[in-house]
C-alpha positions as CSV (number, residue, x, y, z in Angstrom):
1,X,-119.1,5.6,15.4
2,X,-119.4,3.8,17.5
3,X,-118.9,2.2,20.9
4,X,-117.8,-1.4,20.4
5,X,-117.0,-3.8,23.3
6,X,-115.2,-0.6,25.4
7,X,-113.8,-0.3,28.0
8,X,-114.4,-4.5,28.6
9,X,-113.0,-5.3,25.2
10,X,-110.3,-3.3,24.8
11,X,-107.1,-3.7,26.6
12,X,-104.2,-1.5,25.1
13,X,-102.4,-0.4,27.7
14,X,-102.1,3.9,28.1
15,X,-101.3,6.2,31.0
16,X,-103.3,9.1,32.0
17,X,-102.2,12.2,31.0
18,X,-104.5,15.0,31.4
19,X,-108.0,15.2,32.3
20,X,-109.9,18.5,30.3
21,X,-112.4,18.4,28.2
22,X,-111.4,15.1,26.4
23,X,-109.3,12.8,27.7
24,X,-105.5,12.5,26.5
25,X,-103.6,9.3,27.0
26,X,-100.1,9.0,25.9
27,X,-97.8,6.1,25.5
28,X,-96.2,5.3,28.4
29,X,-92.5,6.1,28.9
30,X,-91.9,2.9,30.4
31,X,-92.8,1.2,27.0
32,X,-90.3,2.9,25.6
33,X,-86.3,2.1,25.7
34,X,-83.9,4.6,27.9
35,X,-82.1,6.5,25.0
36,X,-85.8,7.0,23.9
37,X,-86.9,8.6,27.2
38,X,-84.1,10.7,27.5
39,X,-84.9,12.2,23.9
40,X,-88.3,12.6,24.5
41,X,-87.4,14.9,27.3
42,X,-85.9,17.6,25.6
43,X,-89.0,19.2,24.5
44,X,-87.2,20.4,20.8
45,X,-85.9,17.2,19.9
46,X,-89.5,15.6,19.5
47,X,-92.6,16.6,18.4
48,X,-96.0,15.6,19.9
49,X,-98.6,14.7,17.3
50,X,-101.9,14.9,18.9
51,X,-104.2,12.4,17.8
52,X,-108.4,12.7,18.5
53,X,-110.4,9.3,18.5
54,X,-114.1,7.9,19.6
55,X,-113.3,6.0,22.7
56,X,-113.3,2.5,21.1
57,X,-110.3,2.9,19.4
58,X,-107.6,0.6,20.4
59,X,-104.4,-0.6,19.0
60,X,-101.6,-2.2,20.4
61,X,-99.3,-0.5,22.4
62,X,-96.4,-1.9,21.0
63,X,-97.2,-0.7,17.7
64,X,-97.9,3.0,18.8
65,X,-94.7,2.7,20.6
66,X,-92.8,1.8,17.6
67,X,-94.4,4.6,15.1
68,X,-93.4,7.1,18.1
69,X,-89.7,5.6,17.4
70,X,-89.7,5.5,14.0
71,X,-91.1,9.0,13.5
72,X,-89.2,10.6,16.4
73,X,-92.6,12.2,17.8
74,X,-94.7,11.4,20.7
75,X,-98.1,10.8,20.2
76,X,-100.9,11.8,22.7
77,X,-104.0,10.0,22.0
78,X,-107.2,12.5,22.6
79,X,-110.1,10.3,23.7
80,X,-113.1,12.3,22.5
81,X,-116.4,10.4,23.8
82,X,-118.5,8.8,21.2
83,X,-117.9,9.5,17.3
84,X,-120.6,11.8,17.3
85,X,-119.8,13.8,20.0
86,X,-116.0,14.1,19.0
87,X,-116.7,15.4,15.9
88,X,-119.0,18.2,18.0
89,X,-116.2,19.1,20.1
90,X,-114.2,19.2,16.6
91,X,-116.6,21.9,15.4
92,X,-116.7,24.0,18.2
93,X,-113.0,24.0,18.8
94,X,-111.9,24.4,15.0
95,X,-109.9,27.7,15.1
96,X,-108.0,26.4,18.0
97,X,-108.2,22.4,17.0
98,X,-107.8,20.1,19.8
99,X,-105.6,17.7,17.9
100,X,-103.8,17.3,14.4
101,X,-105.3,14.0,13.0
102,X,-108.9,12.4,13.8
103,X,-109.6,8.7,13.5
104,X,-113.2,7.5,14.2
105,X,-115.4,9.7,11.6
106,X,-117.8,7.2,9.2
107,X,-119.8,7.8,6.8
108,X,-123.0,8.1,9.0
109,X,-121.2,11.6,9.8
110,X,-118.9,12.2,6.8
111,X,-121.4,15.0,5.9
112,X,-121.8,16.9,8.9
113,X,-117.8,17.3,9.2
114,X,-117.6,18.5,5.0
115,X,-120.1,21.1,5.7
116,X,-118.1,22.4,9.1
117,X,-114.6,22.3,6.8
118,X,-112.8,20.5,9.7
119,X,-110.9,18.2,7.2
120,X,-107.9,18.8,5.4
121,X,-106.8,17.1,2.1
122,X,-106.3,13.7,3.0
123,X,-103.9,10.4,1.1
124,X,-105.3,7.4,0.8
125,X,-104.2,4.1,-0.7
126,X,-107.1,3.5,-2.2
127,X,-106.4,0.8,-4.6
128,X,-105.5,-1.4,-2.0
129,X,-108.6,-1.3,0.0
130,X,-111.6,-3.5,0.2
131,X,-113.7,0.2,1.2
132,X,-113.0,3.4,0.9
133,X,-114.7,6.9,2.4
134,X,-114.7,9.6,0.0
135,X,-112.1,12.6,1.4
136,X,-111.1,10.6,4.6
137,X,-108.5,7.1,4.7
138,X,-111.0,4.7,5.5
139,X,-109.2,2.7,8.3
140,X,-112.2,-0.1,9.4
141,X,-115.9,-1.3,8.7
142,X,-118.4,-3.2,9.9
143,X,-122.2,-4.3,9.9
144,X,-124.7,-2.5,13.1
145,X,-127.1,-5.4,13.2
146,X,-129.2,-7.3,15.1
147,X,-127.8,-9.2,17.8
148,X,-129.9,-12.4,19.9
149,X,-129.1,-13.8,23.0
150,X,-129.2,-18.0,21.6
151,X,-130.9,-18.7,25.0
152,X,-133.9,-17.0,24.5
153,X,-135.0,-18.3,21.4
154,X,-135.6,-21.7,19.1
155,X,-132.8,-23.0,16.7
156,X,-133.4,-23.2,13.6
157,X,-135.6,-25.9,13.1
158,X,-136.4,-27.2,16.3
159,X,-139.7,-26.6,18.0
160,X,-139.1,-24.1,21.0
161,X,-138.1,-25.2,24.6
162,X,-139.8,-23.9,27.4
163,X,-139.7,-19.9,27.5
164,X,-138.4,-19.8,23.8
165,X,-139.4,-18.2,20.8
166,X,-139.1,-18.9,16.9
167,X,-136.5,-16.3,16.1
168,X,-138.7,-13.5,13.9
169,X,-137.9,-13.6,10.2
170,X,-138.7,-9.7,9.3
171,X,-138.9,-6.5,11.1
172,X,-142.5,-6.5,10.3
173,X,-143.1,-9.8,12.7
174,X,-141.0,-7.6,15.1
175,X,-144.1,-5.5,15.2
176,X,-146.2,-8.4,16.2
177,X,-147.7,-9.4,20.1
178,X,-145.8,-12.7,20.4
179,X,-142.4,-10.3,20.5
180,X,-143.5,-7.4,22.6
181,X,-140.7,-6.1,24.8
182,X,-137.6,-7.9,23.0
183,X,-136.2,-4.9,21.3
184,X,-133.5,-2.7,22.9
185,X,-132.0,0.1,20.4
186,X,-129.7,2.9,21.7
187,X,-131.0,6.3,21.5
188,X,-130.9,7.8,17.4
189,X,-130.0,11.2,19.0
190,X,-127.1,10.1,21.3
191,X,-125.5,7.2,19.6
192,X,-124.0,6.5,16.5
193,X,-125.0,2.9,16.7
194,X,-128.5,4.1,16.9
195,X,-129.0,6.5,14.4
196,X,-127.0,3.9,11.7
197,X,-130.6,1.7,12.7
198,X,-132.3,4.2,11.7
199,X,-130.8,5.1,8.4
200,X,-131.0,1.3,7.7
201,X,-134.8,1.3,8.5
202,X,-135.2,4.5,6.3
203,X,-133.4,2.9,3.2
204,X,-135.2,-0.8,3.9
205,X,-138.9,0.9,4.3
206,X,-138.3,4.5,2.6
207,X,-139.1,7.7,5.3
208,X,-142.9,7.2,5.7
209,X,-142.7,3.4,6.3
210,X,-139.7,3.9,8.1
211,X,-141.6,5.9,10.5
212,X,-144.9,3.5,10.6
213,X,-142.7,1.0,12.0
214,X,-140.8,2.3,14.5
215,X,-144.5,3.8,16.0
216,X,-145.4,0.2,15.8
217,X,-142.7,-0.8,17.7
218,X,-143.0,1.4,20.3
219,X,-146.6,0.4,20.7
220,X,-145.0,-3.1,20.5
221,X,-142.5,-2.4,24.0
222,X,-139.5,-1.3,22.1
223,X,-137.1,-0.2,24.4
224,X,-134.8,3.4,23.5
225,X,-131.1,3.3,25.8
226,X,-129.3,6.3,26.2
227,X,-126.7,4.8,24.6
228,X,-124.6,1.1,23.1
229,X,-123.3,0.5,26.2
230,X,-126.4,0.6,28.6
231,X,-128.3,-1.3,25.9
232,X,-125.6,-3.8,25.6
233,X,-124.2,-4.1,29.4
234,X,-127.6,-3.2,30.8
235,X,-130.7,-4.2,28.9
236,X,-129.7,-7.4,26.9
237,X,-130.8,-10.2,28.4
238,X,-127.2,-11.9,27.9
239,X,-126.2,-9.4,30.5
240,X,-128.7,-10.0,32.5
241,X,-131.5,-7.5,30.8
242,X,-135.1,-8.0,30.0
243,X,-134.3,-7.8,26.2
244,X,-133.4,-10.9,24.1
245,X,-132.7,-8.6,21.0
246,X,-129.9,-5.6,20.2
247,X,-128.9,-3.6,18.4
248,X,-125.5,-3.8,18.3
249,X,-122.5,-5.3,15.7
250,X,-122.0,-8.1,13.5
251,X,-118.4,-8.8,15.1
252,X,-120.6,-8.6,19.0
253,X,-120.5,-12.8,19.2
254,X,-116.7,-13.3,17.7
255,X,-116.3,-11.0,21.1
256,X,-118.2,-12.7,23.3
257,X,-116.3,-15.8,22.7
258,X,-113.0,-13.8,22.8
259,X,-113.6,-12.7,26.1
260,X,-115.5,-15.7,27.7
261,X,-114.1,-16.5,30.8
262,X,-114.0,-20.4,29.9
263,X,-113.6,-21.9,26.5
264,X,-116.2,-21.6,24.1
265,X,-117.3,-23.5,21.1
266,X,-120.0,-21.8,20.6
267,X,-121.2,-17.7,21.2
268,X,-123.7,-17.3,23.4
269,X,-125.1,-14.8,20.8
270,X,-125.7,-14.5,17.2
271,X,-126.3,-11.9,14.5
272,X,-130.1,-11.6,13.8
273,X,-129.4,-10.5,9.5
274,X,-133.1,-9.8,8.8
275,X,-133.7,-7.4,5.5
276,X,-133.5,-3.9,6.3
277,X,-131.8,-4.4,9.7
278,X,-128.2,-4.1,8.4
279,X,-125.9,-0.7,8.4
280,X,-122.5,-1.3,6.9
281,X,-120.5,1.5,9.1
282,X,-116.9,2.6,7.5
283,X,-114.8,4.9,9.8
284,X,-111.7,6.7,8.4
285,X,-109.4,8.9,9.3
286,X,-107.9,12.7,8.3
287,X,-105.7,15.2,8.9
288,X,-107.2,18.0,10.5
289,X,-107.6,21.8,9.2
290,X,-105.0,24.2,11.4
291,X,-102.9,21.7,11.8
292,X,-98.9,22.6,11.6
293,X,-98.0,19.1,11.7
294,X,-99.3,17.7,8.5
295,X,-96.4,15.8,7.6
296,X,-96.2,13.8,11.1
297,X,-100.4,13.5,10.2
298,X,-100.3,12.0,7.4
299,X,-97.4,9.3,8.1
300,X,-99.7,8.6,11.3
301,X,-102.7,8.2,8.9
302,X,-100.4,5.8,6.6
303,X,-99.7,3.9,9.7
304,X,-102.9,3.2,10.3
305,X,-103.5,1.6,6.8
306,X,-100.5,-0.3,7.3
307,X,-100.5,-4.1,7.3
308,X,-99.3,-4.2,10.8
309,X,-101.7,-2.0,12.2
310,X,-104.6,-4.0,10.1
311,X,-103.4,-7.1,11.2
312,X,-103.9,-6.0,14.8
313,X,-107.6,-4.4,14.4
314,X,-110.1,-7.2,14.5
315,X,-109.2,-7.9,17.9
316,X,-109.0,-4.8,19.3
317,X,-111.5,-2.9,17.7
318,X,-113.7,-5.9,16.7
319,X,-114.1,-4.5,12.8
320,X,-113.0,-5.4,9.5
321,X,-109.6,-4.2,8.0
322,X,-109.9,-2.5,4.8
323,X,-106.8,-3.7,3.8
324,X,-107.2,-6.2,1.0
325,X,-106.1,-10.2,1.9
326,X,-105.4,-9.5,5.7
327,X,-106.0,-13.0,7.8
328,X,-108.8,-12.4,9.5
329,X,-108.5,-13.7,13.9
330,X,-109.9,-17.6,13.7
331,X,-112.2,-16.3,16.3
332,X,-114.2,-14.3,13.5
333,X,-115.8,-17.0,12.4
334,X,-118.5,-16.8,15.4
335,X,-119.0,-12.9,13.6
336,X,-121.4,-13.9,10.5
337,X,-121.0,-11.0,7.8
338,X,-123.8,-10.0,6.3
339,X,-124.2,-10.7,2.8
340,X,-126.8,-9.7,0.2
341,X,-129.7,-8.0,3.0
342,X,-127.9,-4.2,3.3
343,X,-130.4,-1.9,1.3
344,X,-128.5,0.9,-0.5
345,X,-127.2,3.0,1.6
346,X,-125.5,6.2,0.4
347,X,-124.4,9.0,2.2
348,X,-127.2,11.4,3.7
349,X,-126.7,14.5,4.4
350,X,-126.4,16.0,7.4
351,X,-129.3,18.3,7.0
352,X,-131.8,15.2,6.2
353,X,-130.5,13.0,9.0
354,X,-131.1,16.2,11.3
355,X,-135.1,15.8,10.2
356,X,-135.1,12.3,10.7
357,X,-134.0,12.3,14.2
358,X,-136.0,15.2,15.2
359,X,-139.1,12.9,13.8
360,X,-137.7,9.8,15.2
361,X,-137.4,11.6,18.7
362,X,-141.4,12.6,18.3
363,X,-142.3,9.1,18.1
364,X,-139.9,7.4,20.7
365,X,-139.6,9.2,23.4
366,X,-142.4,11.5,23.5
């Protein structure tokens, strides 16, 4: 998964609790009413359902308060880094499992956590969702694309201003002098953002292609961040950066306006949907293997899906609800979705994406 817009973007309001190998946040007591505290204080009249996520997830606090209330439990939320490296400490820790539920796997590494057998049998209400993720409760999607800082470059059909560019209409003219040094991508190998990139280049170009043109493009002054968040905070040129393109996600400019600290009209950024540049990202969410708290997983899972919950997403998380005919924020409307220019993208394995960053490592970064 994914990093999106976090910590800036997201705001629901958690306590520290621990500090070990992951960080766990729990809801905190003074959210919840008096008769509630005094329950959750006698350690057998509640139970705790640990919950693992990527660090991007968010929802409100008022709504994690009431499942705690509704379900008698008390949750503690297990921030576990980025998706990819939550579902490493997942692995490693899976005959003593850090946590009952996970939320923040997609497909990008539905594979890798099969073959480790970390998942248990999962429910999903699948006829009611607009995606689903095969063995997990898909919970979100969205698009990695392209995004542009609007300064930088031409509009459509007006001759460029002083310092602009025409905005490039393929990856090939990406390859070309006239844009050398405007692309920043997060590292393939570190980030989930990154290596979704990747598989969209590899399903857009096929493998040998695929790797042609990222060679060109490092020839051509591509830029590789350790990560979303340096490439996005750091490198873009919106954030004051030497890049004017990056990869990032197709909700990035409904955010920007969001979170603009005077009115906007317009998004300083846009979505740059060339063919081949898209990745259409679905995270879910599962009960974990071990677990003794199945039950209390499950409803948790359920509540996720829930129209509440989906309701609340879009502007916390900044991704799509699955949930079919869920009002979408007006705000959205600055996030273009990217129609017919995704390439088909099954699920790889986790044994061929392996290959591909190893290659994709040779020609990037060494």
């Amino acid at each position: 998964m994914s990093i999106r817009f976090a910590p800036t973007f997201s705001f629901v309001r958690f306590v520290l609790c621990a500090m070990m190998m992951t960080t766990v946040v729990c809801i905190s007591k003074a959210q919840v009413p008096s008769t509630q505290v005094a329950s959750a204080q006698t350690p057998s009249a509640r139970a705790t359902l640990r919950v693992i996520t990527h660090d991007s997830f968010a929802v409100s606090a008022e709504l994690l308060t009431q499942f705690e209330q509704d379900n008698h439990v008390t949750l503690a939320l297990i921030k576990g880094g980025d998706a990819g490296e939550m579902l490493n400490k997942l692995i490693l820790t899976r005959a003593n499992p850090l946590a009952d539920v996970v939320y923040g796997i997609d497909k990008v590494l539905l594979d890798k956590a099969r073959q480790a057998n970390i998942l248990a049998p999962t429910h999903s209400n699948d006829t009611q969702l607009l995606r689903t993720l095969s063995g997990m409760a898909a919970v979100d999607y969205g698009w990695v694309v392209l995004n542009y800082d609007r300064a930088k470059f031409a509009k459509e059909g007006q001759k460029p201003l002083e310092g602009q560019k025409p905005l490039p209409t393929s990856l090939d003219a990406l390859t070309q002098p006239a844009y050398r040094h405007m692309l920043v991508v997060p590292n393939a190998a570190t980030s989930s953002t990154g290596r979704a990139f990747l598989l969209a280049t590899v399903a857009h170009f096929g493998v040998e292609k695929a790797f042609d043109w990222w060679r060109a493009m490092r020839r051509n002054g591509a830029k590789v961040a350790p990560n979303w968040t340096a490439a996005y905070y750091t490198d873009f040129s919106r954030n004051g950066g030497a890049y004017p393109i990056v990869v990032s996600y197709a909700s990035s400019p409904a955010a920007e306006v969001a979170f603009s600290k005077k009115p906007l009209t317009e998004s300083p950024t846009a979505n740059l949907l060339l063919k081949g540049s898209v990745y259409e990202q679905i995270e879910g969410a599962a009960v974990l293997a071990e677990t003794t708290e199945t039950i209390l997983a499950q409803k948790f899972i359920d509540f996720l899906q829930s129209k509440a919950v989906q309701t609340d997403l879009p502007t916390q998380m900044w991704m799509w609800p699955v949930l079919k005919n869920v009002a979408m924020p007006a705000v959205f409307k600055h996030a273009q979705s990217p129609k017919n220019n995704a390439s088909n993208q099954a699920i790889i394995s986790a044994t061929v994406q392996d290959q591909w960053i190893k290659r994709w490592l040779d020609v990037m970064t060494h």
